[in-house]
C-alpha positions as a Markdown table, in Angstrom:
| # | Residue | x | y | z |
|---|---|---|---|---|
| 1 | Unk | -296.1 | 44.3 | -173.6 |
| 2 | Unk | -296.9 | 48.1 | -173.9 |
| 3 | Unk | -295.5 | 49.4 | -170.7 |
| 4 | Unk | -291.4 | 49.5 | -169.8 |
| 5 | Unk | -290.5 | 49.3 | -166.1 |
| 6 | Unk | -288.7 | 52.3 | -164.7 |
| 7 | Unk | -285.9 | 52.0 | -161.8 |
| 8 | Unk | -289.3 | 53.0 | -159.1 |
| 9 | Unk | -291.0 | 50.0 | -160.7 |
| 10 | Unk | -293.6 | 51.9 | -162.3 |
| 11 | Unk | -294.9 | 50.2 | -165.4 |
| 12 | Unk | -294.7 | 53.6 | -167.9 |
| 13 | Unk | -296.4 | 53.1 | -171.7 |
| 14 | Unk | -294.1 | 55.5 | -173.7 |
| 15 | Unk | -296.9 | 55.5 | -176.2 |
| 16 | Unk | -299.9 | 56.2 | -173.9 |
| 17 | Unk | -297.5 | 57.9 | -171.4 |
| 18 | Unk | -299.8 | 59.4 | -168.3 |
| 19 | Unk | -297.9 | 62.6 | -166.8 |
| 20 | Unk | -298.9 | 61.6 | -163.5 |
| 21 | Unk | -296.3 | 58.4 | -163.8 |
| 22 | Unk | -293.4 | 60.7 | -165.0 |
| 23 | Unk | -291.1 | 60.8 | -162.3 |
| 24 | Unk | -287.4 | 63.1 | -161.5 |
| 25 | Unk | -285.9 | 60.3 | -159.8 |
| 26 | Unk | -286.1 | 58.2 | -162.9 |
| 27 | Unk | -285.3 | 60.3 | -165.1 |
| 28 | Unk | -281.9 | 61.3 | -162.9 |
| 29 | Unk | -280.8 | 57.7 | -162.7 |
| 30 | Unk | -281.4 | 56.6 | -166.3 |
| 31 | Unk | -279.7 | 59.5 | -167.8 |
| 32 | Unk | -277.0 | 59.4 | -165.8 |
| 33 | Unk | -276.4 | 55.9 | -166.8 |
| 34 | Unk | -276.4 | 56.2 | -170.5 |
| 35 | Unk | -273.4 | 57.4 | -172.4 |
| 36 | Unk | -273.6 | 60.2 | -175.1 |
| 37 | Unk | -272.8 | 59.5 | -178.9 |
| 38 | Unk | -274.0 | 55.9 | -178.2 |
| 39 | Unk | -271.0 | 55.1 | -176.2 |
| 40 | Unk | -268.8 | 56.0 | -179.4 |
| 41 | Unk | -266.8 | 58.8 | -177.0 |
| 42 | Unk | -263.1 | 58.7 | -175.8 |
| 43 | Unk | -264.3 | 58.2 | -172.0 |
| 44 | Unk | -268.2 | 57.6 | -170.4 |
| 45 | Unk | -269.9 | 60.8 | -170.4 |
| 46 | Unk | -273.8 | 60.6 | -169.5 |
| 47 | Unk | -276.6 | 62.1 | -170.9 |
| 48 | Unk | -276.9 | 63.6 | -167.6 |
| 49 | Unk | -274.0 | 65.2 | -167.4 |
| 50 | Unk | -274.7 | 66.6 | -170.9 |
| 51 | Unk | -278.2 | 68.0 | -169.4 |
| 52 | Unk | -277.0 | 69.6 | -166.3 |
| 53 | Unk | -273.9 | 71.5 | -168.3 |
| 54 | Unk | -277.0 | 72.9 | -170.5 |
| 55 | Unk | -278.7 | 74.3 | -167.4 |
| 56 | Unk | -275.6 | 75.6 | -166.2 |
| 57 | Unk | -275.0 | 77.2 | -169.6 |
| 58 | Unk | -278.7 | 78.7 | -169.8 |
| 59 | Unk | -278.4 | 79.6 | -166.7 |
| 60 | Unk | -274.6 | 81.7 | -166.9 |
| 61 | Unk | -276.7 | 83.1 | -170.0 |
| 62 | Unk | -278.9 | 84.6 | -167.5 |
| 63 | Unk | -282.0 | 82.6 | -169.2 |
| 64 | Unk | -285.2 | 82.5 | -167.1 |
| 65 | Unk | -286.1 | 79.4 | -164.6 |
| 66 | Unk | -288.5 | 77.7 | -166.7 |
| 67 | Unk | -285.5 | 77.9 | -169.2 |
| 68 | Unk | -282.6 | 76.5 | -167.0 |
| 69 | Unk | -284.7 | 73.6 | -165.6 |
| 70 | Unk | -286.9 | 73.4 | -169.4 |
| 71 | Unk | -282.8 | 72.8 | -170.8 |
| 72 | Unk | -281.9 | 70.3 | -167.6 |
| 73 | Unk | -284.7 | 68.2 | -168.7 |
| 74 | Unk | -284.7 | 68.7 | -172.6 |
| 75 | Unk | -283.4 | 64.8 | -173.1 |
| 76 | Unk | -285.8 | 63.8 | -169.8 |
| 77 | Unk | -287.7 | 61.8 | -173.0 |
| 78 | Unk | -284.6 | 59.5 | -173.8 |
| 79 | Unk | -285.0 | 58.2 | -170.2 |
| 80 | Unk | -287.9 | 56.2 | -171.3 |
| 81 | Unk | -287.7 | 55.8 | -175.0 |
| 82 | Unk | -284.1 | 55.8 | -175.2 |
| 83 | Unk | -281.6 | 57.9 | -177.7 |
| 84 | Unk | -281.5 | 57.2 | -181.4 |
| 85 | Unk | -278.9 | 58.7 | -183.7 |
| 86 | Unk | -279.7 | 61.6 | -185.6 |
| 87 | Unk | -278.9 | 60.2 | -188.7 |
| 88 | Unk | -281.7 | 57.4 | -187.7 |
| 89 | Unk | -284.2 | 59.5 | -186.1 |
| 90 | Unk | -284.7 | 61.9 | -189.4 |
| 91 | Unk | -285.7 | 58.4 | -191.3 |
| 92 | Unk | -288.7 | 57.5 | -188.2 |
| 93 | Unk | -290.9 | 60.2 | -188.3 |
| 94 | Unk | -293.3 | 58.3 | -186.1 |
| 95 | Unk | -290.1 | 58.3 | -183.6 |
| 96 | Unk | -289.8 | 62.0 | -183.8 |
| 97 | Unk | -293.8 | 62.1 | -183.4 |
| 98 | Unk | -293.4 | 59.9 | -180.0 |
| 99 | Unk | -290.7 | 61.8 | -178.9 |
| 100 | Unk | -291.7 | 65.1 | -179.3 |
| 101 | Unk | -295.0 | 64.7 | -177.8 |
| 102 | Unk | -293.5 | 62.7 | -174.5 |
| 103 | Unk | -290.5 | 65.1 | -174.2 |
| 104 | Unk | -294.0 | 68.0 | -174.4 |
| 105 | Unk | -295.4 | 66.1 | -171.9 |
| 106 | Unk | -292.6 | 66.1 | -169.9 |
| 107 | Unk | -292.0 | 69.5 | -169.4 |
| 108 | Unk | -295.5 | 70.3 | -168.8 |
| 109 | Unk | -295.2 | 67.9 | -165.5 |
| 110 | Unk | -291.9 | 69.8 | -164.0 |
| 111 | Unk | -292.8 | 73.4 | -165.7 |
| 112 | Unk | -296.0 | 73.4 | -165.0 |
| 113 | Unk | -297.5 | 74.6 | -168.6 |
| 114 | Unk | -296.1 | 73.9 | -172.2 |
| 115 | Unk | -292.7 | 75.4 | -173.5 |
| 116 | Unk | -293.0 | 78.2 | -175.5 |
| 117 | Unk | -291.4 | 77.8 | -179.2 |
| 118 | Unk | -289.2 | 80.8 | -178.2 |
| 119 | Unk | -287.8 | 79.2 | -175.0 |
| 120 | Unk | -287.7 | 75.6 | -177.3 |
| 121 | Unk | -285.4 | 77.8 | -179.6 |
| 122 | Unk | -283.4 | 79.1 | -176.8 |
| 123 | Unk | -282.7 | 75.4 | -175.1 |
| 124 | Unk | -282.1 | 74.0 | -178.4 |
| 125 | Unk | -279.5 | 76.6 | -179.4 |
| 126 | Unk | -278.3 | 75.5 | -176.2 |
| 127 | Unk | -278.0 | 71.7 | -176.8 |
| 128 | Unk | -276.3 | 72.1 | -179.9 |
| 129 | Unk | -273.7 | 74.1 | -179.0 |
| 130 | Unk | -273.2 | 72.0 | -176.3 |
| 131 | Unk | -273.0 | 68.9 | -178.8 |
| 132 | Unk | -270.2 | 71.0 | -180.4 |
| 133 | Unk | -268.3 | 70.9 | -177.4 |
| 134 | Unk | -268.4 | 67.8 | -176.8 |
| 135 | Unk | -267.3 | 66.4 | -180.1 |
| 136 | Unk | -264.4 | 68.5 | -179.8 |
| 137 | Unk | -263.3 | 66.9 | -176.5 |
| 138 | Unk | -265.0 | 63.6 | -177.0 |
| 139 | Unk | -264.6 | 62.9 | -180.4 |
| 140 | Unk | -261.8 | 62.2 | -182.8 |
| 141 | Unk | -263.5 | 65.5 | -184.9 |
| 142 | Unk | -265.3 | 68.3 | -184.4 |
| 143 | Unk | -268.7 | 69.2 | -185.4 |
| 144 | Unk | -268.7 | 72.7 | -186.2 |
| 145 | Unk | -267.2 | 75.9 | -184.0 |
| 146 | Unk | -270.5 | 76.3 | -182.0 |
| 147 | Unk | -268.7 | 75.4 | -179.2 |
| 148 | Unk | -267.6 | 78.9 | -179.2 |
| 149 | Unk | -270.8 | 79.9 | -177.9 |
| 150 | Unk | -270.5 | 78.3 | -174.6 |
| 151 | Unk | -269.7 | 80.9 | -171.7 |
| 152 | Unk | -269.1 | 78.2 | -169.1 |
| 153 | Unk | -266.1 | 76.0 | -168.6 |
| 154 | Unk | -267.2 | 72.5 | -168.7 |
| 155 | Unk | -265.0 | 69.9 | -169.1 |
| 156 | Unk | -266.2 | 66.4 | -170.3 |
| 157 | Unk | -264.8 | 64.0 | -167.6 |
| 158 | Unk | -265.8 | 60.8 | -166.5 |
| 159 | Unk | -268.2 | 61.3 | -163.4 |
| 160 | Unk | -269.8 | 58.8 | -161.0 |
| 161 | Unk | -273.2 | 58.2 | -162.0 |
| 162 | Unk | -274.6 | 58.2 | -158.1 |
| 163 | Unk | -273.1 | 62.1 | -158.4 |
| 164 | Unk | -274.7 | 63.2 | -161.6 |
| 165 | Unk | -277.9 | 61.6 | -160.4 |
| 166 | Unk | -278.2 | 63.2 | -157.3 |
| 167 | Unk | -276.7 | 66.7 | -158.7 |
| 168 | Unk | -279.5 | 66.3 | -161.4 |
| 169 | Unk | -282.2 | 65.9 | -158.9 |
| 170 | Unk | -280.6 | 68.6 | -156.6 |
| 171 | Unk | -280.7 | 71.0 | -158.9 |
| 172 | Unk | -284.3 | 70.0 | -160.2 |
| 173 | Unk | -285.6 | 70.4 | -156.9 |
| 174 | Unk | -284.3 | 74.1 | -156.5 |
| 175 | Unk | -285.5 | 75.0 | -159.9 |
| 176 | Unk | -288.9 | 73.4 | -159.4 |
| 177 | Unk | -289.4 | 75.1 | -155.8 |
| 178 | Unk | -288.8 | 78.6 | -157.5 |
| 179 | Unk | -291.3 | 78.1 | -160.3 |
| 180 | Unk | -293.8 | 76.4 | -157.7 |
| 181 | Unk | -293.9 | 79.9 | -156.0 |
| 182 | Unk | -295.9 | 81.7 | -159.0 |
| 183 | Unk | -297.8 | 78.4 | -159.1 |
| 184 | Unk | -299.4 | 76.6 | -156.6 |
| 185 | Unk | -300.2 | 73.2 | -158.6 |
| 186 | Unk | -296.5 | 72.4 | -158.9 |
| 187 | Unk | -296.4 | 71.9 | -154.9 |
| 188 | Unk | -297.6 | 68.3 | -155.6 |
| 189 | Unk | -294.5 | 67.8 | -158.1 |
| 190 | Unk | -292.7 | 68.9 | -155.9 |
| 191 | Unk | -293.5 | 67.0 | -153.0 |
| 192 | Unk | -293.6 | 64.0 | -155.3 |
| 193 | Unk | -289.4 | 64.9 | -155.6 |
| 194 | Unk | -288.8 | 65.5 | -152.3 |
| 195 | Unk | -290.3 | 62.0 | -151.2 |
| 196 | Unk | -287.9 | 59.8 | -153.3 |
| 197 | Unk | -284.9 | 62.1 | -152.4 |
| 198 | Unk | -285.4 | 61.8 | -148.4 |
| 199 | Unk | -286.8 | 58.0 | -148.3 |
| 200 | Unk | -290.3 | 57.7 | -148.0 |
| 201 | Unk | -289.9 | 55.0 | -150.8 |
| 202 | Unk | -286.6 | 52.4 | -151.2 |
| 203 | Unk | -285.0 | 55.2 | -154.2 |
| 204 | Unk | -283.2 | 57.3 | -151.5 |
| 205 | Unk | -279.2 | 57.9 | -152.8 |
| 206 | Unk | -277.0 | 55.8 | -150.1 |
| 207 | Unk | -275.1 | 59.5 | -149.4 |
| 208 | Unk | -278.9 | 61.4 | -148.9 |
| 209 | Unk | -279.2 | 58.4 | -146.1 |
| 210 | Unk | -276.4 | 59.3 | -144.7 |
| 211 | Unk | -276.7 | 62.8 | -144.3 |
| 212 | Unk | -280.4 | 62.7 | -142.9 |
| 213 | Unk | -279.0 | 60.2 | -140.5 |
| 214 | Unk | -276.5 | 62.4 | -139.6 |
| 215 | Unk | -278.4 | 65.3 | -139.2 |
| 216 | Unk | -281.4 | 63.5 | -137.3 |
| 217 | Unk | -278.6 | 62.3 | -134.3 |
| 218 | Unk | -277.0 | 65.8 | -134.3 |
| 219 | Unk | -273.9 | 64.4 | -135.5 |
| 220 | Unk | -270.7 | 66.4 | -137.8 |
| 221 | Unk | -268.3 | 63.8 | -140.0 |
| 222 | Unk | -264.9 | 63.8 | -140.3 |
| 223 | Unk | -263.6 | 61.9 | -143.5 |
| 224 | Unk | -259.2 | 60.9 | -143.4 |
| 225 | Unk | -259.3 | 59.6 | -146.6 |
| 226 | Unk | -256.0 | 57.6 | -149.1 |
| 227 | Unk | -257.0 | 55.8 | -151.4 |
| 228 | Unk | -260.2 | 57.0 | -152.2 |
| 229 | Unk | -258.5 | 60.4 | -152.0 |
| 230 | Unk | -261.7 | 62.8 | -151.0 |
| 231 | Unk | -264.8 | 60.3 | -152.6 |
| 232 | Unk | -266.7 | 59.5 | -149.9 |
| 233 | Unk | -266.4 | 63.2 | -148.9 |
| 234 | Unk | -267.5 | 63.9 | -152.5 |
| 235 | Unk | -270.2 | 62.1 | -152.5 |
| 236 | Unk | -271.5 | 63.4 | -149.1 |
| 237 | Unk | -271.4 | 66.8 | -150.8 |
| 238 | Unk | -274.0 | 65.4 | -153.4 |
| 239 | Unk | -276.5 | 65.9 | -151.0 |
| 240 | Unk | -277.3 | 69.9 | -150.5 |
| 241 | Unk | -277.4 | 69.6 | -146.6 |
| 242 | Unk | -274.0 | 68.3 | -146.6 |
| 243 | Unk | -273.3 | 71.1 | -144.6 |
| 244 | Unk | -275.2 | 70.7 | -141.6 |
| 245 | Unk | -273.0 | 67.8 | -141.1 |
| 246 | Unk | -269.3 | 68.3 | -142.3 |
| 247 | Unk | -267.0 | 70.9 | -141.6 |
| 248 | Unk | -263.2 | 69.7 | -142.4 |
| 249 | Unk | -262.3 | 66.4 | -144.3 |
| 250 | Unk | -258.6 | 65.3 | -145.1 |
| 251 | Unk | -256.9 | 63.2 | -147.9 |
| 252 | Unk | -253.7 | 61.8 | -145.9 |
| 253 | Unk | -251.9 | 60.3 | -149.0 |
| 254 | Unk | -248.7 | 60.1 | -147.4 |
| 255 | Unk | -247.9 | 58.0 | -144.1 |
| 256 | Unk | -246.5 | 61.3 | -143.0 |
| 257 | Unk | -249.6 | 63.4 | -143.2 |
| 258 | Unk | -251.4 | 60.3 | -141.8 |
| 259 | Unk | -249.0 | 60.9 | -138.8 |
| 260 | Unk | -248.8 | 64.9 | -138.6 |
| 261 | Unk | -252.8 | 65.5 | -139.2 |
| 262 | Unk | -254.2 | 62.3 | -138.2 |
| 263 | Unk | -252.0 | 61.0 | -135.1 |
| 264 | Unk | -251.7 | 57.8 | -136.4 |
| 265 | Unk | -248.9 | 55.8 | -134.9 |
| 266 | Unk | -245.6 | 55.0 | -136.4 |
| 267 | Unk | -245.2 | 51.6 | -134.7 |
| 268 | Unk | -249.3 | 50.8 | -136.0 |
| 269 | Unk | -248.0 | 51.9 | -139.2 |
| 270 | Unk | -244.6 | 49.7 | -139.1 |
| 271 | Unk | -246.1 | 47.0 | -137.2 |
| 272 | Unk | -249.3 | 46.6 | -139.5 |
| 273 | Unk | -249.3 | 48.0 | -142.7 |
| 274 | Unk | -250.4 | 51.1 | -143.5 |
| 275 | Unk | -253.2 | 49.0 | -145.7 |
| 276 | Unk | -255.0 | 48.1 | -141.9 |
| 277 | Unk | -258.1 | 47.9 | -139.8 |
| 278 | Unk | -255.2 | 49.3 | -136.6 |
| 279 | Unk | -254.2 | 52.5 | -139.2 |
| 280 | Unk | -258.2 | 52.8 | -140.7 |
| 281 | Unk | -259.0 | 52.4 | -137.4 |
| 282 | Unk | -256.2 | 55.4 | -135.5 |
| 283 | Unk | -257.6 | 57.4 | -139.4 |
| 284 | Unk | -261.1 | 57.5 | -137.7 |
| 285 | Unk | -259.9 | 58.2 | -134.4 |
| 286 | Unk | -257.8 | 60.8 | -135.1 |
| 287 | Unk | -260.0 | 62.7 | -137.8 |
| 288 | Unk | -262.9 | 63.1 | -135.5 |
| 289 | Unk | -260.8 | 64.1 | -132.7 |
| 290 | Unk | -258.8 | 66.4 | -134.5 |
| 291 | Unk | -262.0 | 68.1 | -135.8 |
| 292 | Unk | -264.2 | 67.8 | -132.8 |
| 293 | Unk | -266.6 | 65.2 | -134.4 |
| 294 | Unk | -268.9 | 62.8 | -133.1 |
| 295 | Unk | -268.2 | 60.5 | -136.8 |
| 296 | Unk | -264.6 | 59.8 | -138.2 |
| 297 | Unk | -264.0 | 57.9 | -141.3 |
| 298 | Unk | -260.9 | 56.6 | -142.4 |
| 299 | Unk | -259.9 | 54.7 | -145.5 |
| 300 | Unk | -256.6 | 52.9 | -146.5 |
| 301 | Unk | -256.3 | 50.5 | -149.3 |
| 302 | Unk | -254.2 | 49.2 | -152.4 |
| 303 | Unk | -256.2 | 50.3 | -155.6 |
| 304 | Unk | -253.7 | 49.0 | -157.9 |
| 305 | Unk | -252.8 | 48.4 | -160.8 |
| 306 | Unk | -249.3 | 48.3 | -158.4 |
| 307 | Unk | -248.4 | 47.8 | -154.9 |
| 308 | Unk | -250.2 | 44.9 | -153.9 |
| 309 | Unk | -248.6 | 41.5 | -152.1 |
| 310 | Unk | -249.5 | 37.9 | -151.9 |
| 311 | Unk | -251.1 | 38.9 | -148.1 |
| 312 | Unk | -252.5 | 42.6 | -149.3 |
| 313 | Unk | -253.4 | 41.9 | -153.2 |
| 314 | Unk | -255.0 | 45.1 | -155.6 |
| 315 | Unk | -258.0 | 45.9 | -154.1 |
| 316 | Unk | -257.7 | 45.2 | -150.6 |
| 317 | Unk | -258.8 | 48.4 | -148.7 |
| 318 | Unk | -259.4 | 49.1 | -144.8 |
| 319 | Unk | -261.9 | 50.7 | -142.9 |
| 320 | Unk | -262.8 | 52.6 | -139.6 |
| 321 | Unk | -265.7 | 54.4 | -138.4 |
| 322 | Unk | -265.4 | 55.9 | -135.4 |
| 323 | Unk | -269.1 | 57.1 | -133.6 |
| 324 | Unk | -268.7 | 58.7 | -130.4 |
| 325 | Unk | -266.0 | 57.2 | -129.7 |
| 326 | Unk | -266.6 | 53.6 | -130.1 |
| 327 | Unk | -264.4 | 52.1 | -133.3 |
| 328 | Unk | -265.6 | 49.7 | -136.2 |
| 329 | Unk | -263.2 | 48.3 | -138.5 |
| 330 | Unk | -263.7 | 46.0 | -141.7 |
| 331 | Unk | -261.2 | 44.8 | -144.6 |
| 332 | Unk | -262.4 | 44.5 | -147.8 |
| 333 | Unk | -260.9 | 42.3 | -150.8 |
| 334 | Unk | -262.5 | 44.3 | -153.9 |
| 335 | Unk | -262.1 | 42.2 | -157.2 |
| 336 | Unk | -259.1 | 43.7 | -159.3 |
| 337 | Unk | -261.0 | 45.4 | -161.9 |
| 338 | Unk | -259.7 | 48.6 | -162.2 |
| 339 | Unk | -258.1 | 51.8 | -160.1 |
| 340 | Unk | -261.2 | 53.5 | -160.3 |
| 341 | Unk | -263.9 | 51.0 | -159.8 |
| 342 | Unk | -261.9 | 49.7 | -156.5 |
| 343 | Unk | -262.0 | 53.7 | -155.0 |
| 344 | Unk | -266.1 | 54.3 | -156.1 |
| 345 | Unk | -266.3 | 50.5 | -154.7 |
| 346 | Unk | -264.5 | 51.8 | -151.2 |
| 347 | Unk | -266.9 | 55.1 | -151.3 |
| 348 | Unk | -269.8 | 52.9 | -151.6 |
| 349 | Unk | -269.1 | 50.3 | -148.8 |
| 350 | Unk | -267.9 | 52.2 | -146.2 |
| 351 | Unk | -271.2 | 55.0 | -146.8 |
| 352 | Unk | -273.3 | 51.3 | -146.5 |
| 353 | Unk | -271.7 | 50.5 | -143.2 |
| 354 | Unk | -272.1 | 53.8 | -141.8 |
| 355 | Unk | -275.6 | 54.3 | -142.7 |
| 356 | Unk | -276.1 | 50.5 | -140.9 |
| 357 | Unk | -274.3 | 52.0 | -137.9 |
| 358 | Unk | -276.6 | 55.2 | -137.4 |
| 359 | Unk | -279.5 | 53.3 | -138.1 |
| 360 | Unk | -278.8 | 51.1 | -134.9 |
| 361 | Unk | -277.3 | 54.3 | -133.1 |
């Protein structure tokens, strides 16, 4: 077999590579699904988020476009050759040779012409005074005192993958549509981007849905968010017309707040649970209401690793969605495999319902 299959389906031949085939969408989703270091880091942190701190770094640096976006894509070739060590890379010249020329290739597509060595130097100053920064947050030693060099304050936290792909290709998108004004042939690139962001093929991000849905029915959202505390809100804000469609969203920790910004009953709240569909339900209700929204949102669950019962065990979590008025409520019984993974599992599901609601709407 000389061809890999990307996340689009399309079969790529890293060795014969065509630069017609080379697509943002999967280069956004594999790099933000493969770790930096190989995985040997204190906490996930993607290749992706690696590339889009060194285009906000070129571009604090006041670099040229074709030098932010040329850094933002400067490991695109990993996405379909994969990363090797440096340590194993400077023994494979034929590697290096493969790499070089499809990572070339690569910025030719998006750029629209080769990188410069100059701009090369300038991006790869870049990179490895990122890498410095990294090992000194990542890593049990650090690699230098480039790290010095960095004017912008980036912190190496985990991040949902979904978020750093669609930040990637957001950011891609505006980069490419300035360099397509000083040349016309990047117009097809950029349509080519545009197509798998906004669903004219199955790749469209769950939260892009959404917000096109949103925006097609003239609708604003509301989020009254616990346990998920603001991510379904966050990822809404992926999407760069997020606001078109929300104004206001609130994290009601406390029953209190649930009470004094949400108007959710007392008695719902003593005779139910606050972990409900009645509580989700008055959540969704009383955020859209309180904002003057035609979508609410409300979320209320036990993300563990404490508080859950025989009746309400870790990872049960509630749901309303409120659409003009009429209420939809589901329970949810997520597997107990982790705080966080039971919150980006919430995010997910009730973003799924809601886009299965507009759809019908």
């Amino acid at each position: 077999m000389s061809y890999i299959t990307t996340g689009t389906g399309v079969h790529f031949e890293p060795l014969n590579p065509v630069k017609e085939e080379i697509h943002l969408v999967d280069i956004a989703h594999a790099l933000s699904l493969m770790c930096r270091a190989n995985g040997h880091v204190k906490r996930f942190y993607s290749v992706g988020q690696h590339s889009i701190a060194c285009a906000m770094e070129a571009k604090a640096r006041g670099e040229s476009t074709r030098v932010v976006l040329g850094a933002l894509l400067h490991d695109a070739s990993e996405s379909y050759i994969c990363d090797m060590t440096r340590p194993i890379k400077e023994g494979l010249p034929e590697y290096i040779r493969v790499e070089e020329e499809l990572q070339d290739l690569i910025w030719e597509r998006f750029l629209g012409d080769a990188v410069t060595d100059e701009e090369k130097q300038k991006i790869f100053d870049i990179d490895d005074d990122m890498l410095s920064l990294e090992f000194h947050q990542l890593m049990p030693e650090d690699l230098g005192d480039r790290r010095k060099n960095i004017v912008t304050d980036v912190v190496c936290a985990y991040e949902d993958p979904v978020a750093v792909e669609n930040r990637f290709m957001g950011m891609a998108e505006e980069l490419v549509t300035e360099l397509a004004a000083d040349n016309p042939e990047l117009e097809a690139v950029l349509a080519d981007m545009k197509s798998a962001e906004h669903g004219d093929n199955a790749s469209e991000p769950l939260e892009y849905k959404v917000v096109r849905l949103l925006i097609e029915r003239g609708f604003h959202i509301t989020c009254a968010e616990s346990c998920t505390a603001g991510l379904v809100a966050s990822r809404l804000v992926n999407v760069p017309d997020a606001s078109k469609v929300l104004d206001v969203s609130f994290v009601t920790y406390a029953n209190e707040a649930k009470m004094k910004y949400l108007n959710v009953s007392e008695v719902s709240i003593e005779k139910f649970g606050v972990v409900s569909e009645q509580v989700a339900g008055e959540m969704a209700h009383g955020a859209a209401e309180a904002m003057g929204a035609e979508v609410g949102i409300g979320v209320s669950g036990i993300a563990g690793p404490s508080g859950g019962t025989p009746e309400k065990p870790v990872g049960t979590v509630c749901f309303g969605i409120s659409i003009c008025g009429e209420l939809h409520t589901y329970t949810q019984h997520f597997t107990d495999s982790g705080r966080n993974d039971v919150r980006l599992r919430s995010a997910e599901f009730v973003l799924k319902k809601l886009a299965e609601l507009l759809e019908k709407s």
